[in-house]
Backbone bond lengths (Angstrom), bond angles and torsions (degrees), N, CA, C in turn:
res aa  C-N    CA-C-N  psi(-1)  N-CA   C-N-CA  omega(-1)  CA-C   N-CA-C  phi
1 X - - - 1.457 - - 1.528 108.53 -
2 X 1.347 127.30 112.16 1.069 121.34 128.09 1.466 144.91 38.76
3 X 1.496 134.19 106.78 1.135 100.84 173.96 2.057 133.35 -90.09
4 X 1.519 79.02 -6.76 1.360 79.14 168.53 1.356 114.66 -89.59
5 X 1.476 120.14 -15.66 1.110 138.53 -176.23 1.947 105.61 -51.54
6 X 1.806 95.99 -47.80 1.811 100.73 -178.38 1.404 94.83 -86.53
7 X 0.957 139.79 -43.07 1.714 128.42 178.52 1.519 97.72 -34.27
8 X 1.437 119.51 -59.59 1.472 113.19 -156.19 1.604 109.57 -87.33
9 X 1.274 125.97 -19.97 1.480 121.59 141.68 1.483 127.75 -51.84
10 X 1.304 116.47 -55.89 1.250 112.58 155.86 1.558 129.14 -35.37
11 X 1.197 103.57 -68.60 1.791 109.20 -175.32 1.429 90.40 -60.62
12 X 1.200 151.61 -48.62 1.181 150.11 -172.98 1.873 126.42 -49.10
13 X 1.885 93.37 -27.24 1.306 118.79 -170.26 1.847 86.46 -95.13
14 X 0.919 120.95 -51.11 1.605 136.96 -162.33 1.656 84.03 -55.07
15 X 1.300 110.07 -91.14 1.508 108.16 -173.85 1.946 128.08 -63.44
16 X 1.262 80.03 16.98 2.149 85.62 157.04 1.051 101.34 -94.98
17 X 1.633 120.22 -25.71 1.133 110.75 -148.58 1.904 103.04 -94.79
18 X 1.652 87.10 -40.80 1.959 93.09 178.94 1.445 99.76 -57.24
19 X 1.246 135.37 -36.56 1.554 126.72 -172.71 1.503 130.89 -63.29
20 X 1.699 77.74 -45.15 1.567 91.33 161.00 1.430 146.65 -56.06
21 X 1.373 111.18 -26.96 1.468 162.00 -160.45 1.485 102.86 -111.00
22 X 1.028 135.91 -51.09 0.958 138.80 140.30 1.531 147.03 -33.07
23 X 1.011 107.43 -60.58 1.724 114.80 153.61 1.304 125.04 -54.59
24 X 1.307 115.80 -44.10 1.328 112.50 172.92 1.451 104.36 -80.63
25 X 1.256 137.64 17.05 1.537 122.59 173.45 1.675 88.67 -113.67
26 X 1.351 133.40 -18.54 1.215 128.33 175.83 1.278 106.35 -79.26
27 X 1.309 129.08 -42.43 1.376 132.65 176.59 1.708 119.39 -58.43
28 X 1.905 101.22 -37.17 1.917 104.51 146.36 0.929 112.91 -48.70
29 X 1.423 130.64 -71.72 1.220 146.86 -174.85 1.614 129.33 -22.72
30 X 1.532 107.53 -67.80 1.271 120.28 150.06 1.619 129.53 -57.64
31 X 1.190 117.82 -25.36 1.258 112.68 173.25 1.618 131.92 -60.45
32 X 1.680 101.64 -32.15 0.960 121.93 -167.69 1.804 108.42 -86.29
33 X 1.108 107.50 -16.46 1.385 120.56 -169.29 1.665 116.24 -52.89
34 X 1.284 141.60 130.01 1.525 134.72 167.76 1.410 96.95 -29.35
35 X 1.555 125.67 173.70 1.559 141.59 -160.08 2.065 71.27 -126.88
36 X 1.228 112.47 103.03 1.006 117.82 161.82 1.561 120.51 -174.82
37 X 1.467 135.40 153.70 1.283 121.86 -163.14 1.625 103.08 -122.78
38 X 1.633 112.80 15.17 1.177 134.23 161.57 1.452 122.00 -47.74
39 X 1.538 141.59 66.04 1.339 126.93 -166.78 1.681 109.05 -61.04
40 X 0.885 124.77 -36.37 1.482 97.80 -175.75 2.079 105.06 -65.23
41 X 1.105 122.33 -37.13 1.392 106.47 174.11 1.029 120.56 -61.85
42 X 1.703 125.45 -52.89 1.260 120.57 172.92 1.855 121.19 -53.29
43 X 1.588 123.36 -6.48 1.273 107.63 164.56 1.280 122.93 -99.87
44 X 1.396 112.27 -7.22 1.522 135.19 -156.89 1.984 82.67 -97.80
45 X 1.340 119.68 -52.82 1.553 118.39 172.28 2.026 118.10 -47.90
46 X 1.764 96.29 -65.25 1.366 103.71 174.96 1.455 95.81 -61.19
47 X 0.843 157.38 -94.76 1.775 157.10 -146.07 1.899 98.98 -19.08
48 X 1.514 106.71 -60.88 1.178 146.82 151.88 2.136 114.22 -1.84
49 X 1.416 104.03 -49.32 1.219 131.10 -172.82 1.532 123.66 -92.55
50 X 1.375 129.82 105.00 1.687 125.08 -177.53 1.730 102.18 -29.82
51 X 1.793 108.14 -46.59 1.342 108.37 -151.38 1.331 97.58 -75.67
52 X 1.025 130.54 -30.71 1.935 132.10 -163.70 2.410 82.62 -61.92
53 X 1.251 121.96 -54.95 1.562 111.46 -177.09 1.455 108.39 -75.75
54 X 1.337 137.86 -10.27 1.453 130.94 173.35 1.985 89.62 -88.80
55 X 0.485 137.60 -34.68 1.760 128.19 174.14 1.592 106.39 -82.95
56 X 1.367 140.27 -31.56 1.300 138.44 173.45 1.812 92.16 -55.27
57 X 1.538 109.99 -58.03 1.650 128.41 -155.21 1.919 75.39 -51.53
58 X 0.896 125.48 -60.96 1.789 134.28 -148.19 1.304 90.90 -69.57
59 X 1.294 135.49 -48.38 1.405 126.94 -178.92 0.882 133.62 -75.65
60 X 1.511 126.09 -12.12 1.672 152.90 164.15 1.398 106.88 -75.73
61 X 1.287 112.03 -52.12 1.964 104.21 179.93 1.589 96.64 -75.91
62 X 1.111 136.45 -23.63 1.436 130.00 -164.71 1.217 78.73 -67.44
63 X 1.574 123.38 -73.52 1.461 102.97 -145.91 1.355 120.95 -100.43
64 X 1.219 124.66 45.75 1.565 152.69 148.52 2.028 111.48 -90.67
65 X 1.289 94.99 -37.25 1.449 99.51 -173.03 1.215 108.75 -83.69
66 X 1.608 112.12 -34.31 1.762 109.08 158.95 1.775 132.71 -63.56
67 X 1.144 95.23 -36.86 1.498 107.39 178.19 1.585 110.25 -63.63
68 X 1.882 109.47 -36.70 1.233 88.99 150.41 1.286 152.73 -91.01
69 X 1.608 112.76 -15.75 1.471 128.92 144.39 1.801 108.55 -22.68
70 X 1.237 107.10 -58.95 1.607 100.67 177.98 1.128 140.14 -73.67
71 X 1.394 109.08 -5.23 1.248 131.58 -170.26 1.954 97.16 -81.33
72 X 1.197 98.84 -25.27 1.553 104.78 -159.48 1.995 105.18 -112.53
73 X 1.825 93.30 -3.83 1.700 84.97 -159.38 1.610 106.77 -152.49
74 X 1.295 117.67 105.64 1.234 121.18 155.19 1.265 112.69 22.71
75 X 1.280 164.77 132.80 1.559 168.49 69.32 1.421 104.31 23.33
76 X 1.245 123.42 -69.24 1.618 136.39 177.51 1.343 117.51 -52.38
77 X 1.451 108.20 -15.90 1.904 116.73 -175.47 1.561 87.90 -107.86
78 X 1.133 121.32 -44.74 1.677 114.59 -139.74 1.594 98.08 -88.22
79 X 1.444 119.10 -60.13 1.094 117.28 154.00 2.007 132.75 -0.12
80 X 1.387 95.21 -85.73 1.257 106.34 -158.85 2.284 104.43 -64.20
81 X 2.173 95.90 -23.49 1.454 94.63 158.95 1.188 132.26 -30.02
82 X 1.633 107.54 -71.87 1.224 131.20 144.81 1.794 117.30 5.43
83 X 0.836 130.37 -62.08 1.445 128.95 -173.87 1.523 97.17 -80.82
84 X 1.171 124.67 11.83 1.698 108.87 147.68 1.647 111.50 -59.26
85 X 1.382 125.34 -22.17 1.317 128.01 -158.63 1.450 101.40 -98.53
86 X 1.476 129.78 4.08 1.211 130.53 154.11 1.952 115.09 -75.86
87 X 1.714 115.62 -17.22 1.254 135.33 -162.22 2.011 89.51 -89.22
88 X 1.460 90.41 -55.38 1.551 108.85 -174.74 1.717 117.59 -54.90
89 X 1.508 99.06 -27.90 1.687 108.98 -163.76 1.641 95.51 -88.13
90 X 1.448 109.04 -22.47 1.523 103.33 -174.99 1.339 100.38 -103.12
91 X 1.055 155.33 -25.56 1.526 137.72 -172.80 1.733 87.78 -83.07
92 X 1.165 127.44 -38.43 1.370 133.77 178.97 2.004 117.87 -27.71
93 X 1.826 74.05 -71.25 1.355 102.36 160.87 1.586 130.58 -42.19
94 X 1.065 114.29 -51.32 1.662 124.77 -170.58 1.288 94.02 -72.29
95 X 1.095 134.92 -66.17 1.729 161.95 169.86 1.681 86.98 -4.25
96 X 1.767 82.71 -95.51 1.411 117.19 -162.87 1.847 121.07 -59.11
97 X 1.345 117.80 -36.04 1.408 148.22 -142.69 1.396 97.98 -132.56
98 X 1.161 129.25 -9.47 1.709 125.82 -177.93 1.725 117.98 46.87
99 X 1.665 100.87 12.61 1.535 96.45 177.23 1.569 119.60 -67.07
100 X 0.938 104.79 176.47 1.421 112.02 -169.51 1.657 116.92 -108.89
101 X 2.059 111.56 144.14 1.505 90.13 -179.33 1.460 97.78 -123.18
102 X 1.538 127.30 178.57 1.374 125.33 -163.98 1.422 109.63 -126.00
103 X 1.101 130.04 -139.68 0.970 127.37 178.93 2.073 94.83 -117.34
104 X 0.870 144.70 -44.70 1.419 138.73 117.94 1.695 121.86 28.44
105 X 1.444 95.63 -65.64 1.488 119.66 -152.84 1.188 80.95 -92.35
106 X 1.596 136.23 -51.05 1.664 120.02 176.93 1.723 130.87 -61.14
107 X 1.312 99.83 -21.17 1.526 128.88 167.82 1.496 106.71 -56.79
108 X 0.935 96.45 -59.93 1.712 111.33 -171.23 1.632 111.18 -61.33
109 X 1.305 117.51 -51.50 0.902 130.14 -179.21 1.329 106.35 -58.43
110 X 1.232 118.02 -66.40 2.015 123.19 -168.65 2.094 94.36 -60.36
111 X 0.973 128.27 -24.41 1.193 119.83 163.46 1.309 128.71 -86.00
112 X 1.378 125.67 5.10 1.449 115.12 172.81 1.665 83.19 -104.83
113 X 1.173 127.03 -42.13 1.516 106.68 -179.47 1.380 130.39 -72.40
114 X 1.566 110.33 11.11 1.587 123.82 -174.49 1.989 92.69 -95.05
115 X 1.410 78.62 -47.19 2.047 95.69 171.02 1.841 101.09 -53.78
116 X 1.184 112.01 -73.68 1.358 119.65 -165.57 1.621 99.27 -42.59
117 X 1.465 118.84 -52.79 1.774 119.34 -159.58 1.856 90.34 -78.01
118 X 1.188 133.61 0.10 1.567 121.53 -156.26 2.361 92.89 -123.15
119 X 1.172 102.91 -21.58 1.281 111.74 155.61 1.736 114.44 -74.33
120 X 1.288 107.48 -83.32 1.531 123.58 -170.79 1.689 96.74 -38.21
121 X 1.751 123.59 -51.55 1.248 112.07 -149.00 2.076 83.85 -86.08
122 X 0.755 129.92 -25.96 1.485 117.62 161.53 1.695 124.28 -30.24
123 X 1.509 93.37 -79.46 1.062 98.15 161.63 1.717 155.29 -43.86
124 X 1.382 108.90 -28.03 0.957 149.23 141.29 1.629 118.54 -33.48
125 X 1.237 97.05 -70.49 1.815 104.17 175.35 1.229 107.18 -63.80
126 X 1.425 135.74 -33.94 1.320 145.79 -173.47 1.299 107.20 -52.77
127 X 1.007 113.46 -63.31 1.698 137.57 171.85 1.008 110.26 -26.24
């Protein structure tokens, strides 16, 4: 492999992971918010919050770390990686959030990683 080859796995692993990590700090985030559909309060509240700038901080390196992910990687490969962080947002969730998964939610899951191994191993052969 490559060395740009692990850079762009890496950054690829990095930002499943900030997204993932991410959502569930937005999902803090929002929770905490006044019950109002007022945008200037609700930014003047989040502004308001340590966590509203520890999730800005997460969304600023995310998308510096992608821009360079792309710099090095297909759109059509790197992309569809990416939906590991739909895998990440739900074990996240249950974890963190006590939500619940179904039998559905396990479905879903073993098919974005049937997607994920049927992209990556594409690409791969390409190489």
């Amino acid at each position: 492999m490559k060395n740009s080859s692990k850079q762009v796995w890496l950054g690829l692993a990095i930002t499943v992971v900030a997204d993932s990590f991410g959502q569930i700090i937005w999902k803090s985030l929002a929770s905490r918010l006044p019950d109002t559909d007022h945008i200037p309060t609700l930014v003047l509240a989040a502004a308001d919050m340590p966590v509203f700038w520890i999730l800005m901080g997460i969304l600023l390196a995310q998308l510096f770390l992608w821009m360079t992910v792309l710099k090095r990687a297909d759109l059509s490969f790197a992309q569809p990686i990416t939906s590991l962080s739909y895998i990440g947002v739900g074990l996240l969730s249950w974890l963190c959030l006590g939500e619940q998964w179904n039998g559905r939610s396990v479905m879903s899951v073993i098919l974005i990683l049937i997607g994920v191994a049927l992209v990556s191993s594409q690409k791969v052969a390409d190489s």
